[in-house]
C-alpha angles and dihedrals in degrees: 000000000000122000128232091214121112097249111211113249092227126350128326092228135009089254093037124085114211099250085053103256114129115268100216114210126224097177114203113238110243107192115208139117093301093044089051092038089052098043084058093040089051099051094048094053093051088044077050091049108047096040089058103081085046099051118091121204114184089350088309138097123279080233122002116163102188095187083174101051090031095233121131113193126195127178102343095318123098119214118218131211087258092055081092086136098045093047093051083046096055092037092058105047095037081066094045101047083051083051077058111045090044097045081060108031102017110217099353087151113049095058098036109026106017108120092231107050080042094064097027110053091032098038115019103029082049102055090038094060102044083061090049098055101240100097121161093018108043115198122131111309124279090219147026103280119231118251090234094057084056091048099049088039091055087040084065106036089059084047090058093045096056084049093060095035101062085044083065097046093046087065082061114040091018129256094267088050098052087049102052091044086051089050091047132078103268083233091066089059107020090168104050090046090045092055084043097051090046097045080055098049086047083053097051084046095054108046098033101043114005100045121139089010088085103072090034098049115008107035106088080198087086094047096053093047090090095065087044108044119071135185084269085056129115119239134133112289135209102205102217105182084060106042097037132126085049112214149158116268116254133203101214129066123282108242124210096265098047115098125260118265130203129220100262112095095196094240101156103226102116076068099052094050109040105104094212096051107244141121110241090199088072090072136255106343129191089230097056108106095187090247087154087218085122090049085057096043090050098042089048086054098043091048084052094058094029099248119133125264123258109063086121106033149129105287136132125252086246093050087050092049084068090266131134121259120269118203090155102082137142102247095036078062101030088053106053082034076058093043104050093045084055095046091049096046091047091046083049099055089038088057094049099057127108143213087272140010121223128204129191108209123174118242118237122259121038119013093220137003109216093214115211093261093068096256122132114226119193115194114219144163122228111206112203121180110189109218101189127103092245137057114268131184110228126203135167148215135196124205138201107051097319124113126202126196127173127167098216094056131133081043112182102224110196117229114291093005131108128220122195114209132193116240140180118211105198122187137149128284089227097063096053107093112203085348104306142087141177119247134185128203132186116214113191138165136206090267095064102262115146132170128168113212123199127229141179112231120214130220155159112297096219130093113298113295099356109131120270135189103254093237133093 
């Protein structure tokens, strides 16, 4: 029985049969300058990727992000919870600067320098297909493949897996860390081995099932290409004013009535290849991650009929209407404009930190205690985080009538780490005007470090001296 049901013409999604079941890709391999340029490219962003951990800059990590600890640390300097400022700073600029770099080039990342098209389409595609028996070309295997090449396939890709997956946790824990925990008895460190065993099982996941789903389904990256391309952009392009009318290649000559032909030939093989399913000639598609495989395959085809190059190649929507080309463009000026008052205030407020940040918070309870000889006390806490590399003992001094004492100054704060201290902040009855006064502290260490904070004292509202009840 028929169904009422609108039935799909083809296939819902690249990776998606139209009667749901999943369409499993086996892309062919088309040799040609981007293939070679991203192969390059490639190797020399996993060589990148994996040396990172490894690499020391001022005694840190190149890139250590220590959610535990909560210590980021870039490029040889570490960011702090109380970076607040500086992270915003870097958030914010690091999206715009993608806004950039995909209003000029489109998805340039995501098919040379994503991670996972990176490992995907130069390790794993590679050695699958050398078990498979297809090497050097890919496509779907000529013959039934033996149980023991899927095994051993599947052998090494979980060896590779583990391999990556202890690099990404390195940028974590750190890549001493990772090796003495893989040198170690797992029951020494269960949760680490635990977070390694399941970021490995995520791998396998991902290469050998999920795929190229990922970028299609999963990568908001794709779903947000269409705010951020616009006509000016670079994708891949299907010239069809070139290529249309599709049609076969013949050998004999074309006589007066027949119809014209364009130069594609209709070949296919733009499909075959592409890694992520699609047809590129049907226009700019949210699955296209600019590989270039489909521009190969197209110049190899159009140098075999003698034919030029390009009929596949990086343009913009506005270049293939027949347009000239725009580089000039507001948001290709109003970014980088973004993008350089972000990187000079963040330079700015990086330059300005010190050695530590100090914070004056005020302790819970009652804002002041007015004491029997007349005298108002504020207890306070004084949060310190030394940011140095080494331990320093902190202490701290107030001025102008005002006298601090704290039992648990001079306090010794390891690197990286915070300490809060209590505090009382006494001063005289006669020096608060309507209930308030301004206070200054200096909070130095045994390196050299001082900052004065500022603080408003609180006190009784009645004539000087006169008791007062010890709440606002």
């Amino acid at each position: 029985m028929a169904s009422g049901l609108l039935q799909p013409e083809e296939r819902v999604l690249s990776t998606l049969e139209s009667d749901g079941s999943r369409r499993w890709l086996t892309p062919k391999l088309s040799r040609g300058r981007f293939l070679t340029a991203r192969r390059w490219v490639a190797y020399a962003l996993i060589l990148i990727f994996t040396a990172i951990p490894h690499v020391h800059l001022n005694g840190k990590p190149l890139i250590l992000l220590d959610i535990l600890h909560r210590r980021f640390t870039f490029f040889g300097y570490t960011f702090h919870p109380t970076d607040t400022a500086l992270l915003a700073l870097f958030m914010v600029g690091l999206i715009v600067s993608i806004f950039f770099v995909t209003a000029l080039f489109g998805r340039v990342w995501c098919g040379w320098a994503c991670p996972q098209t990176v490992y995907m389409e130069f390790i794993y595609r590679p050695i699958e297909r050398l078990f498979h028996g297809n090497a050097g070309r890919g496509g779907k295997p000529a013959k039934t493949i033996a149980p023991w090449r899927r095994v051993a396939k599947y052998v090494v890709f979980f060896i590779i897996s583990a391999v990556l997956a202890n690099t990404f946790i390195a940028y974590f824990a750190g890549a001493d860390n990772v090796l003495r925990w893989m040198t170690g008895s797992p029951f020494d460190h269960p949760v680490a081995f635990m977070v390694m065993a399941v970021v490995t099982g995520l791998m396998m996941f991902d290469f050998c099932f999920f795929r190229e789903q990922l970028c299609i389904i999963a990568c908001p990256y794709g779903r947000l290409q269409s705010v951020m391309l616009d006509p000016h952009s670079l994708i891949i392009s299907y010239d069809p004013k070139r290529g249309e009318p599709r049609g076969k290649l013949s050998l004999k000559q074309l006589g007066p009535a027949d119809p014209p032909r364009g130069d594609c030939i209709d070949c296919h093989l733009c499909v075959t290849t592409c890694p992520t399913g699609i047809d590129i000639r049907d226009g700019l598609q949210l699955e296209c991650v600019a590989c270039a495989q489909c521009i190969d395959a197209c110049d190899a085809v159009m140098e075999k009929i003698g034919k030029p190059i390009g009929l596949i190649r990086y343009s913009t929507q506005h270049v293939i209407a027949g347009h000239a080309r725009k580089l000039l463009r507001p948001r290709v000026v109003i970014y980088p404009a973004i993008v350089l008052a972000i990187t000079a205030l963040f330079t700015a407020v990086l330059l300005s930190q010190g050695d530590a940040d100090v914070r004056l918070l005020r302790s819970l309870g009652a804002p002041f205690i007015q004491q029997d000889d007349g005298r108002v006390m504020n207890p306070m806490r004084l949060k310190i985080t030394n940011r140095t590399d080494a331990p320093r003992t902190y202490t701290a001094d107030a001025a102008d009538g005002v006298a601090l004492t704290s039992d648990q100054l001079p306090v010794e704060i390891p690197p990286g780490q915070s300490a809060t201290v209590g505090i009382q902040l006494t001063a005289p009855a006669g020096g608060f005007v309507n209930g308030r006064r301004q206070a200054a502290l200096t909070v130095n260490d045994d390196a050299g470090f001082s900052q004065t904070v500022e603080t408003l004292m609180l006190g009784p509202t009645g004539a000087a001296g006169a008791p007062s009840r010890n709440d606002p």
